[in-house]
C-alpha positions as CSV (number, residue, x, y, z in Angstrom):
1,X,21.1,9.9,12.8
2,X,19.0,12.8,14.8
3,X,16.3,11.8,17.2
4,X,13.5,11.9,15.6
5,X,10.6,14.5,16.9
6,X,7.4,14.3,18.6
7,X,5.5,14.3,16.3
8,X,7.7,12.2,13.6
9,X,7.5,9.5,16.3
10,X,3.6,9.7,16.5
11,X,3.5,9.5,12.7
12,X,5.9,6.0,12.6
13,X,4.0,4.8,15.6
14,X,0.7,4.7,14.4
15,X,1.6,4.1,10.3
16,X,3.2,0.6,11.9
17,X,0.1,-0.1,14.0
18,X,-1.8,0.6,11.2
19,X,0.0,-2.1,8.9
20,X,-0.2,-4.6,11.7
21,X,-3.7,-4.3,13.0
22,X,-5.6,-1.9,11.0
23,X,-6.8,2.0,12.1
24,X,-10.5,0.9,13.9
25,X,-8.3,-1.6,15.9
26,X,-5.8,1.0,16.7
27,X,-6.2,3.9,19.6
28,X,-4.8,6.7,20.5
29,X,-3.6,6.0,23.9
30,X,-1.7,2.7,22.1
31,X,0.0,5.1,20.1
32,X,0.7,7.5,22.8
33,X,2.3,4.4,24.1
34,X,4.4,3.0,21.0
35,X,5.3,7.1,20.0
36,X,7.0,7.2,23.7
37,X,5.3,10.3,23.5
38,X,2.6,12.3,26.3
39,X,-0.9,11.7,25.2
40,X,-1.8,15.7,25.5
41,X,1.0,15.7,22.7
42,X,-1.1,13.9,20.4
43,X,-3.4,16.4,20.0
44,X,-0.9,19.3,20.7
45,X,0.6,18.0,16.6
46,X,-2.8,16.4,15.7
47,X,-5.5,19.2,16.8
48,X,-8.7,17.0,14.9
49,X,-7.3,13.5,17.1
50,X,-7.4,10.3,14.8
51,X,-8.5,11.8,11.8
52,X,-5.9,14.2,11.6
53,X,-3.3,11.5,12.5
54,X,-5.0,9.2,9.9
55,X,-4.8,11.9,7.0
56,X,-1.3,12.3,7.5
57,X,-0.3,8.5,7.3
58,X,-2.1,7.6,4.1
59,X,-0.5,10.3,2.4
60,X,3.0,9.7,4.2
61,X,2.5,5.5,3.6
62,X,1.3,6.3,-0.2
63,X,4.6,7.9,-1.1
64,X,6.8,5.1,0.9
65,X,4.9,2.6,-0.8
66,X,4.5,4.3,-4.3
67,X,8.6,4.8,-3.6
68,X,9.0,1.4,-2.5
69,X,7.2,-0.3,-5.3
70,X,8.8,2.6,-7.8
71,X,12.3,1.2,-7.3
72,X,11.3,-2.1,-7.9
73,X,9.9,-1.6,-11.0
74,X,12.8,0.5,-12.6
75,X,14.9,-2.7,-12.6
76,X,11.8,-4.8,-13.8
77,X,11.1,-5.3,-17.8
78,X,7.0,-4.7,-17.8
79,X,6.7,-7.7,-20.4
80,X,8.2,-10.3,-18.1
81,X,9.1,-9.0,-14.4
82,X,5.5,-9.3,-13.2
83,X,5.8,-12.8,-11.6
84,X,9.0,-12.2,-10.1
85,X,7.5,-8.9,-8.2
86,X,4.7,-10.3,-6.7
87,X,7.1,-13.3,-5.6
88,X,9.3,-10.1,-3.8
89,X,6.1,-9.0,-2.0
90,X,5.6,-12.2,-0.8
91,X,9.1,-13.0,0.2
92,X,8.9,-9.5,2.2
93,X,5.2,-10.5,3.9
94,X,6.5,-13.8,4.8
95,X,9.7,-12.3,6.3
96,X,7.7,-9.9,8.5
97,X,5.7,-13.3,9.9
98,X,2.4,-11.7,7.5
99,X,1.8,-8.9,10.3
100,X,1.8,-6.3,8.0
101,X,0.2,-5.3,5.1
102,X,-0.6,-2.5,2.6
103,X,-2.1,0.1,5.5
104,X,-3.9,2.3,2.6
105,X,-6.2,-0.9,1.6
106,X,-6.7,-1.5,5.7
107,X,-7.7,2.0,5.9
108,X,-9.7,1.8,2.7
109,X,-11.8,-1.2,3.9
110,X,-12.7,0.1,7.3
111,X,-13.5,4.2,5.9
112,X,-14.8,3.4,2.4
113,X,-18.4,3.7,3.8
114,X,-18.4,5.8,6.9
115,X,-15.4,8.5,6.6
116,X,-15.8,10.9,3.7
117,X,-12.4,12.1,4.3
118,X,-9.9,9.8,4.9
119,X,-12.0,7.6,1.7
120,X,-11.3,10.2,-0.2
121,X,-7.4,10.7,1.0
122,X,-7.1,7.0,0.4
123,X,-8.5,7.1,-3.2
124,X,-5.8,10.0,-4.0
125,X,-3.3,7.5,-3.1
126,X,-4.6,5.0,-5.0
127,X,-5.3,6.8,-8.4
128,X,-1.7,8.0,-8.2
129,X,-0.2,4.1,-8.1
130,X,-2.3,3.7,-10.9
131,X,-0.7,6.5,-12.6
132,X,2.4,5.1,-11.8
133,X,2.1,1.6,-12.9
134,X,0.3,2.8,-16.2
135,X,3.2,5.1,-16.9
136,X,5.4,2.0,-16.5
137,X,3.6,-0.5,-18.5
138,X,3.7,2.2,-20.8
139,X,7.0,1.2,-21.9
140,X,5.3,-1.4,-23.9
141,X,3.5,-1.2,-27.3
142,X,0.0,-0.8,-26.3
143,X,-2.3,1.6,-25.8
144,X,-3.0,4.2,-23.2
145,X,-6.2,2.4,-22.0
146,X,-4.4,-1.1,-22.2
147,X,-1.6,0.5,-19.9
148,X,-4.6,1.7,-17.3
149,X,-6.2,-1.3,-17.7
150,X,-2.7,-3.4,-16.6
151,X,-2.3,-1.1,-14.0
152,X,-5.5,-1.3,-12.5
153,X,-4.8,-5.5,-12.8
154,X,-2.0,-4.8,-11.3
155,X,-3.0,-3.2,-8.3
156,X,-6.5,-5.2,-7.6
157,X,-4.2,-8.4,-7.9
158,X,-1.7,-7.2,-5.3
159,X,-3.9,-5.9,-3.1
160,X,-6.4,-8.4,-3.2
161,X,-3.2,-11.1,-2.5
162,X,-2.0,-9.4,0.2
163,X,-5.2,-10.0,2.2
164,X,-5.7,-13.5,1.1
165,X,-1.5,-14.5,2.1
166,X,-2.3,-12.7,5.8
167,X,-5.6,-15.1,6.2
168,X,-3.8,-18.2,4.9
169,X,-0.3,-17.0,5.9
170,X,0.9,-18.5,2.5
171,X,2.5,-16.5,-0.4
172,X,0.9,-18.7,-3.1
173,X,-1.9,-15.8,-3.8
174,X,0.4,-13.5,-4.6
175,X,2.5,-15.9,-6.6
176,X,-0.9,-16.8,-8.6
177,X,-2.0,-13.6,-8.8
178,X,1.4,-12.8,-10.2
179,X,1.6,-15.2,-12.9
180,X,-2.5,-14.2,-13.8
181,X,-0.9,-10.6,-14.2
182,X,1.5,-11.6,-16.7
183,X,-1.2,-13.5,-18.6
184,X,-3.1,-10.0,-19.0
185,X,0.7,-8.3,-20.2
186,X,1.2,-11.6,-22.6
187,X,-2.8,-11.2,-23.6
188,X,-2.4,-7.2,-24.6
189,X,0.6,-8.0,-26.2
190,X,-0.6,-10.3,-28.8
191,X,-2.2,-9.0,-31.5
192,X,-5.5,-9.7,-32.0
């Protein structure tokens, strides 16, 4: 495998501080430090500092994620396979001692109100999950809007878990929220 760059290894570096401890928490001489790169090289690749950096992981963590999660869900039947991924996620979080997390929703909750930008970046992420899960649950016989409606479940559930298993370092919320997930799929698939 070739070494990777510079500038790769600044990108790594601070996407895997920014699961573990969020981006306000996170400086630039810390990932000067984990890259194993100069700190004059930081902004050398990254001429705007932080914000540049910051850009470039939520769009980079949005595809590994939206790949990550992407793969799971092609071997998943939308009508029963909900429980069973949120169970994943929490075998995963558990297995990483619940250090890390979904970085976009750290980044969300620390920018949403102060950083026009990198709200907006994270929001582009989001939206296209959304697409993606919607697409998915599409596979079923519901609506469009019942399909966007899942998705968005889908994704406040997850997220939402994911904070609430770090603080009580327990995968039970995201086996609940799991299970509440397939209530919704079971609810739009009943006729009324």
């Amino acid at each position: 495998m070739a070494e990777l760059s510079t500038r790769e290894r600044i990108l790594e570096a601070t996407a895997q501080l920014y699961r573990r401890q969020g981006m306000s928490a996170t400086g630039l001489k810390q990932i000067s430090t984990a890259a194993q790169a100069p700190f004059g090289s930081i902004y050398h690749h990254f001429p705007g500092g932080k914000e540049s950096i910051s850009v470039e992981v939520i769009r980079r963590e949005g595809v590994r994620y939206g790949d990550f999660v992407g793969i799971q869900l092609a071997d998943t039947d939308p009508a029963t396979g909900i429980p069973r991924l949120f169970e994943n996620a929490g075998i995963l979080m558990e297995s990483q001692g619940y250090s890390e997390a979904c970085s976009i929703e750290t980044i969300a909750l620390e920018v949403a109100s102060t950083n026009e930008l990198l709200r907006t970046e994270t929001a582009v992420v989001f939206e296209d999950w959304l697409s993606q899960l919607a697409r998915w649950f599409g596979q079923l016989d519901i609506t469009e809007q019942q399909s966007r409606d899942l998705a968005m479940c889908t994704l406040t559930a997850l997220e939402g878990a994911f904070v609430l298993c770090r603080a009580l370092r327990s995968t039970d919320p995201l086996v609940a929220a799991g299970h509440g997930v397939q209530s919704a799929v079971v609810a739009a698939l009943t006729p009324a």
